[in-house]
C-alpha positions, -999 to +999 in steps of 0.1 A: +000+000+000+012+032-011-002+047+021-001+038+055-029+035+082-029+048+112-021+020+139-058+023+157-071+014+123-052-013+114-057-030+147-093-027+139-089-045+106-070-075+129-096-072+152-122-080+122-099-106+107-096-125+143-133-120+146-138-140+114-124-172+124-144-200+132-159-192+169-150-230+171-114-225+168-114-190+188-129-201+217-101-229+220-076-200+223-057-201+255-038-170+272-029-157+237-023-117+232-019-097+195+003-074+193+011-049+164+043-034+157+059-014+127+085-040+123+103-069+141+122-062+171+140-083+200+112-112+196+122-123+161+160-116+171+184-143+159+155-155+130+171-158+098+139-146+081+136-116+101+135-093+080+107-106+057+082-115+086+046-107+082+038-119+118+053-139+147+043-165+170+060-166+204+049-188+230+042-223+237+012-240+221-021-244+234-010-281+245+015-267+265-003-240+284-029-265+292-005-292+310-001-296+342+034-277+342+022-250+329+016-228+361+030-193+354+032-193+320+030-161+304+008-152+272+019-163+241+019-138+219+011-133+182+032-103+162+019-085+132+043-061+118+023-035+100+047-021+076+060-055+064+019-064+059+009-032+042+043-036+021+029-067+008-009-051-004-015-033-028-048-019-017-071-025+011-086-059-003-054-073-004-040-060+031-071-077+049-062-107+029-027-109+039-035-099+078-063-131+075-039-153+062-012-144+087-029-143+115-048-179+107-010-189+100+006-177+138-030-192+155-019-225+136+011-223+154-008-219+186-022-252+179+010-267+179+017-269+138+051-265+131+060-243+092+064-278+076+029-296+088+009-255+081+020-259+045+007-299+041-020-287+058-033-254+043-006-240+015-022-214+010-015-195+044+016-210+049 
C-alpha cells in the first residue's frame, strides 16, 4: 500500500480478521495476546527470516499451556508487523487478505503446527 494507516485502524482491521475465524477455533484460544508493531524487534531476534516477517508466533502451544506444568506461563503472543503487511498489499482488499492469512498462520502455530505440517496442511497460508 502506497499509504499507510494509522495504527488504531489497522488493529481494527486485525480485530475484524480474528473475529472471522471460526468461533469454534477461537474459543479454543488459550492465554494468547496480539500485538502490532511497525516491524520486528528483540522477539524475532536471531530468526534468519527476520527481515521478511509478516507476523510472529511466540509462545508455547495451546498443548502446552494447558499441562499440568504449565503454572506461570505467560501469554503467548502473536506479532503482526504493520509495515511488512501493508508492504505486501497493494490496496485495502489485499491488506485484509494478507493480515487473515497471517494471522490464521501464527494461530496454527498456537495449535502446535510447526511451518512444515501449516503448509501440508493449508498451502495457502503457509
Amino acid at each position: 500500500m502506497k499509504k499507510r494507516l494509522a495504527r488504531e485502524r489497522f488493529r481494527e482491521l486485525a480485530d475484524a480478521e480474528l473475529a472471522a475465524v471460526p468461533k469454534a477455533f477461537r474459543d479454543l484460544l488459550v492465554n494468547v495476546a496480539i500485538e502490532v508493531k511497525d516491524a520486528p524487534g528483540l522477539e524475532a531476534e536471531g530468526l534468519e527470516t527476520a527481515g521478511t516477517l509478516l507476523g510472529l508466533y511466540d509462545g508455547p502451544t495451546r498443548a502446552q499451556m494447558l499441562s499440568a506444568d504449565a503454572s506461570g506461563v505467560l501469554p503467548a503472543r502473536i506479532y503482526l508487523y504493520q509495515r511488512a503487511l501493508e508492504d505486501e498489499s497493494e490496496d485495502l482488499a489485499a491488506l485484509r487478505r494478507e493480515l487473515r492469512l497471517t494471522l490464521r498462520h501464527e494461530l496454527a502455530h498456537h495449535f502446535g503446527l510447526d511451518d512444515e505440517e501449516l503448509a501440508r496442511a493449508w498451502p495457502e497460508g503457509a
